[in-house]
C-alpha positions as CSV (number, residue, x, y, z in Angstrom):
1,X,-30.5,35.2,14.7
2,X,-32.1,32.1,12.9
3,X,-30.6,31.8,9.8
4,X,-32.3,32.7,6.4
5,X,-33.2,31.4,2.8
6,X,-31.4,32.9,0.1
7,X,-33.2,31.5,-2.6
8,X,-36.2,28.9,-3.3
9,X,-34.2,26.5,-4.9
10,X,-34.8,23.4,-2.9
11,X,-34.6,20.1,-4.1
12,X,-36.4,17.1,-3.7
13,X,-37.5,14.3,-6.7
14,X,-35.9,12.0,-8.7
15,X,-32.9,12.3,-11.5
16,X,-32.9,11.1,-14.9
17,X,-30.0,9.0,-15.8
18,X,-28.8,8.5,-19.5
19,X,-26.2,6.3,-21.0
20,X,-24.3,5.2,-24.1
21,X,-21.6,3.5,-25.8
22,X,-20.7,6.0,-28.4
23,X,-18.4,8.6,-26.6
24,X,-19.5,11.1,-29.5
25,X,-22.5,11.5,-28.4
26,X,-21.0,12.9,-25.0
27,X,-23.4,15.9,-23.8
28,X,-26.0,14.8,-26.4
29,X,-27.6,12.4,-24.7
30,X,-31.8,12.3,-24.3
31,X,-34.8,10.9,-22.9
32,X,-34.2,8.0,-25.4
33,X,-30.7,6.9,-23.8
34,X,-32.8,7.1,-20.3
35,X,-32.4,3.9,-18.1
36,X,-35.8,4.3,-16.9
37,X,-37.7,4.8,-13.3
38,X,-35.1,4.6,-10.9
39,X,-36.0,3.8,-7.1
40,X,-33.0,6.1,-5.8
41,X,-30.1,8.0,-7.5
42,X,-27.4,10.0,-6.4
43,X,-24.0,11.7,-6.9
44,X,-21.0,11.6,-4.5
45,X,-18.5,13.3,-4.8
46,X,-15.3,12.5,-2.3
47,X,-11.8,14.6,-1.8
48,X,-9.2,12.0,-0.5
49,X,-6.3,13.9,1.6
50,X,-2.8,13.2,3.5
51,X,-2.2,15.2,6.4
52,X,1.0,15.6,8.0
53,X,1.1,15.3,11.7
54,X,3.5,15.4,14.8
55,X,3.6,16.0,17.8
56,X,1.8,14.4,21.3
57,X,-1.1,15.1,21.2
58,X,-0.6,15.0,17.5
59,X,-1.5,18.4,15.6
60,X,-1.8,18.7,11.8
61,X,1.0,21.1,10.0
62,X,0.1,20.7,6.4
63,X,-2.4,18.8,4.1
64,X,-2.8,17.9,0.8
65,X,-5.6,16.4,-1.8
66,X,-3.9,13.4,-3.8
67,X,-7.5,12.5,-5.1
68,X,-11.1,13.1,-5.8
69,X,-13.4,10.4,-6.3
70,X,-16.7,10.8,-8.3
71,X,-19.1,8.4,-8.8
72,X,-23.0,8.0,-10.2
73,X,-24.8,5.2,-8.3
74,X,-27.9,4.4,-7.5
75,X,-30.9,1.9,-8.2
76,X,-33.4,0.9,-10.9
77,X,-36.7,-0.7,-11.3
78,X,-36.7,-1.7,-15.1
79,X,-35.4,-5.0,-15.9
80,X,-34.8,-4.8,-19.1
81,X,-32.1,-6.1,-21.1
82,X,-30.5,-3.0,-21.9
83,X,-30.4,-2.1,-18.4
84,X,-29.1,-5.5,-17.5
85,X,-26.5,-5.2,-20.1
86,X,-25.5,-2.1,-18.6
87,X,-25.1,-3.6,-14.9
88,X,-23.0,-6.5,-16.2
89,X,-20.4,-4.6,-18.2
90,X,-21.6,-5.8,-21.6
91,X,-21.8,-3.3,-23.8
92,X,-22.1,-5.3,-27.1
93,X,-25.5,-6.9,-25.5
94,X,-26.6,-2.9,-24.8
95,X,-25.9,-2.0,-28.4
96,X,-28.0,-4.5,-29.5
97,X,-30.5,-3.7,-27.2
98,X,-30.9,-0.6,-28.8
99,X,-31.7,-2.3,-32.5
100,X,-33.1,-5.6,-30.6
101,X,-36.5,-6.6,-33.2
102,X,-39.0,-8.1,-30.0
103,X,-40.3,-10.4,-33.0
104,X,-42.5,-13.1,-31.3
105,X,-45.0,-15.8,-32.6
106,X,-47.1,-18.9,-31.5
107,X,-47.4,-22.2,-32.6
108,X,-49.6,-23.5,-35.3
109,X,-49.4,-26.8,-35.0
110,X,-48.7,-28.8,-32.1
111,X,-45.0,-30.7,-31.7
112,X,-44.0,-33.8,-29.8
113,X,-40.9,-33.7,-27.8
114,X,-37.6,-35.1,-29.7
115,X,-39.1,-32.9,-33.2
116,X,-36.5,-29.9,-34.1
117,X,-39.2,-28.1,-36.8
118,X,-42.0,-25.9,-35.5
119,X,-44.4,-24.1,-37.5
120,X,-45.6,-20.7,-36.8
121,X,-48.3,-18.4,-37.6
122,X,-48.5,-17.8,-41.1
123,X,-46.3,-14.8,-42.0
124,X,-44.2,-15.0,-38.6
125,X,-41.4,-17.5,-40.1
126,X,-38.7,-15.0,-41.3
127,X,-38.3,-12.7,-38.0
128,X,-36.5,-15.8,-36.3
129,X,-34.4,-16.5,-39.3
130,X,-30.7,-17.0,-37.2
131,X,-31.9,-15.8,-34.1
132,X,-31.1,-16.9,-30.7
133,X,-35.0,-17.6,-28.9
134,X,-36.9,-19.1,-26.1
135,X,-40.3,-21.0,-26.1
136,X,-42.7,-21.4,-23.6
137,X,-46.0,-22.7,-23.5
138,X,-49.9,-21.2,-22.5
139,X,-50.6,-23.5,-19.3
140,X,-47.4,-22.4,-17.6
141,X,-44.7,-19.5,-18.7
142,X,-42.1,-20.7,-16.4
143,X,-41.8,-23.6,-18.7
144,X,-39.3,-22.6,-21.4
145,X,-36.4,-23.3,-22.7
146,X,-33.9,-21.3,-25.1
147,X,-32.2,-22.5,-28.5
148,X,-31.4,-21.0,-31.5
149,X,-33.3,-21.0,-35.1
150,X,-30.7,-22.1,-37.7
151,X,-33.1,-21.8,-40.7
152,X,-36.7,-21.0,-41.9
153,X,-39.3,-22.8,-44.5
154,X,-42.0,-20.4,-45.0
155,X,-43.1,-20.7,-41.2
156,X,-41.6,-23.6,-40.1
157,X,-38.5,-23.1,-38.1
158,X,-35.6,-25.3,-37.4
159,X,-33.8,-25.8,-34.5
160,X,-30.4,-26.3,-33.3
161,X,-31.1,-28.8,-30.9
162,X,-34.9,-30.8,-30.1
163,X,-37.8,-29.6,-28.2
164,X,-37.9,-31.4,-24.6
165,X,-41.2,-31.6,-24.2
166,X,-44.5,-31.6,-26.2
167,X,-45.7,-28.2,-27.6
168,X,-49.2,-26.8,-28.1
169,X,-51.1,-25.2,-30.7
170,X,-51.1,-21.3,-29.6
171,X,-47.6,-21.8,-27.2
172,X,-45.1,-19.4,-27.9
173,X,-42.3,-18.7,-29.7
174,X,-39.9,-15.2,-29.3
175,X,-36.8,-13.5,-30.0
176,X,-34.4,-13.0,-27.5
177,X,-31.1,-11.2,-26.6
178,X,-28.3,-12.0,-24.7
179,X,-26.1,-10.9,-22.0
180,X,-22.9,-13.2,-21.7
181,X,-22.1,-12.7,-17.5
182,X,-18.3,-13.1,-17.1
183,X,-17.4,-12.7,-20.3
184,X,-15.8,-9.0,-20.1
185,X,-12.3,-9.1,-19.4
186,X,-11.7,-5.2,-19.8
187,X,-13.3,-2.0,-19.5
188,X,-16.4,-0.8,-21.1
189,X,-16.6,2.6,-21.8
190,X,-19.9,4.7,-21.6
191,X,-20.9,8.6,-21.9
192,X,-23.5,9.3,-18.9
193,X,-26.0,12.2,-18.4
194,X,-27.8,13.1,-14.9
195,X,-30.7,15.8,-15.3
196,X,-32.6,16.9,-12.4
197,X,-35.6,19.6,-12.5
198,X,-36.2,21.7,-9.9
199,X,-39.9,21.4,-8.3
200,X,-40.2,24.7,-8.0
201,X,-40.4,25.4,-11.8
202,X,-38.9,22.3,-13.7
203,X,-36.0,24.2,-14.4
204,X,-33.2,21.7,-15.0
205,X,-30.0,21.3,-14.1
206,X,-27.3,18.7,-15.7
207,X,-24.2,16.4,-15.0
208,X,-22.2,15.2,-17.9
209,X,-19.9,12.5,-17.0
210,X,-17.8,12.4,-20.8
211,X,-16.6,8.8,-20.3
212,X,-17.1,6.3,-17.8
213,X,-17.6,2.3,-17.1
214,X,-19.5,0.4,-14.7
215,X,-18.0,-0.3,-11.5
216,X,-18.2,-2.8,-8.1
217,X,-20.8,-5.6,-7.6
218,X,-24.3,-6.7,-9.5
219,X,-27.1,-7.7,-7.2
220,X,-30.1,-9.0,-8.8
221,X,-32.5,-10.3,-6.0
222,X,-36.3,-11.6,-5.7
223,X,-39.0,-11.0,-2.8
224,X,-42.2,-11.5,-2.6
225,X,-43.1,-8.5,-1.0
226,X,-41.6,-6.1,-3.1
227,X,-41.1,-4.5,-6.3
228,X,-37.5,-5.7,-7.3
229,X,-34.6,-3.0,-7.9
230,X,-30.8,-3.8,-9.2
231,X,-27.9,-1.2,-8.3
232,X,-25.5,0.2,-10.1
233,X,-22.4,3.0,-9.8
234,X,-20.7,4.1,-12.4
235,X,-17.6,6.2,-12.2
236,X,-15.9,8.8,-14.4
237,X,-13.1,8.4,-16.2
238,X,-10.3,11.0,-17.0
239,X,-10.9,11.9,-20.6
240,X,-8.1,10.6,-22.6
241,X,-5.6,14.2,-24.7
242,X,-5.9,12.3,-27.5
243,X,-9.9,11.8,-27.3
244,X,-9.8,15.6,-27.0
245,X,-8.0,17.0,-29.1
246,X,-9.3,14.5,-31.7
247,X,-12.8,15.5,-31.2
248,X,-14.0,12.5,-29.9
249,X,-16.7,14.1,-27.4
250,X,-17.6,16.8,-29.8
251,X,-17.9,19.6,-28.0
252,X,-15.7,22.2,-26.4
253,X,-17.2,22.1,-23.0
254,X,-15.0,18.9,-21.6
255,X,-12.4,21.0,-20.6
256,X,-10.5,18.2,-19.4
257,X,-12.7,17.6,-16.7
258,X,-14.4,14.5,-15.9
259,X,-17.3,15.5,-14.7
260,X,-19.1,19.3,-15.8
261,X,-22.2,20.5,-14.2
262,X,-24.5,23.0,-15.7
263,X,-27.6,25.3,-14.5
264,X,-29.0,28.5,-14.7
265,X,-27.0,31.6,-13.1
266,X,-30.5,32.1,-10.6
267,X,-29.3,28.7,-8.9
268,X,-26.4,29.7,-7.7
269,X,-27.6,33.9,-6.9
270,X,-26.2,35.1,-3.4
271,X,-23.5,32.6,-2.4
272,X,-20.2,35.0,-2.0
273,X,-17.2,35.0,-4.4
């Protein structure tokens, strides 16, 4: 006899994954800690066993789990800098993400190559007061270079070091954050949320990962006949006693577990005890 369906929950979509670098907010996390569309996503799971076997032909006698390896992994379409923070291990660059001000401006006066002042748009001077920026000009966007603003006149800026080339009226002028590749020499610690709906009737279902860190290799890669998309895993970490008993993830649902998923009795109706 064919076997039968024992419920309609079958899934097919996308997942929703959420990070961020405050552990407190473990099992709090929403749409606005979201990395965005994602071009694939998917949790594995993995038991790692000894067996112990003798014999010729061999045959097993015993076995045992010594581990079980989790992991979130997957790939996304939005290059931002958050997300590109996130990737690299640098979670000072994704906090400032968060807070990052996107001030931007264009010339409005032109400037020879060799001068260090620009002038901006009136009113546009003080949002690049100390920042780090890039400018790049109207005819061609690729052309830009970064420095950094080291102080403002009204709306002229100075610069750190001279302009290379000659600047036009209406070229432009922005704000920029950075992400320092290489520079993490330890482990960055992030608090992760998965959420899936089911298509049947959106109802969701959860994974709550209460600390974890980026792990293996960055790949950012170009084509011209696609729509680029950088991977990532990420993969728990044992909560800490301390971090429990301390409070540090809030809630009383870690249960010392690394991982806790979470759904609706109806999704899990008729399988046996």
């Amino acid at each position: 006899m064919a076997n039968t369906a024992k419920t309609s929950e079958f899934f097919i979509g996308d997942l929703d994954i959420r990070v961020n670098t405050d552990l407190t907010k473990a099992g709090e996390l929403g749409p606005d800690d979201s990395i965005g569309l994602l071009q694939d996503a998917k949790i594995t799971m993995n038991t790692n066993e000894v067996k112990l076997k003798s014999g010729f032909p061999e045959r097993t006698y015993a076995s045992a789990v010594v581990s079980r390896d989790l992991s979130v992994s997957g790939s996304f379409n939005e290059y931002s800098i958050s997300n590109l923070a996130l990737v690299y291990g640098d979670n000072d660059a994704l906090t400032a993400a968060a807070a990052a001000s996107n001030h931007e401006g264009t010339l409005a006066s032109a400037a020879a190559a060799g001068a260090t002042d620009l002038t901006v748009q009136t009113g546009e001077g003080a949002g690049f007061d100390g920042k780090t920026i890039y400018v790049y000009t109207n005819n061609n966007k690729s052309d830009v270079f970064v420095t950094k603003c080291t102080s403002v006149a009204t709306d002229t800026i100075t610069l750190d070091r001279a302009i290379p080339r000659d600047l036009a009226i209406g070229d432009h002028v922005a704000v920029v954050e950075s992400v320092e590749l290489g520079s993490e020499d330890n482990t960055k610690e992030l608090t992760v949320q998965v959420v899936g709906t089911m298509p049947l009737d959106g109802t969701p279902f959860v994974y709550d990962i209460w600390k974890g860190t980026i792990t293996g290799s960055a790949e950012m890669s170009a084509s011209t006949q696609n729509f680029g998309a950088l991977p990532f895993t990420i993969e728990p970490l044992q909560p800490a006693q301390y971090e429990i008993d301390n409070g540090v993830y809030g809630a009383d649902a870690v249960k010392k577990q690394v991982i806790s998923m979470y759904a609706q009795g109806r999704l899990s109706k008729n399988i046996p005890a």
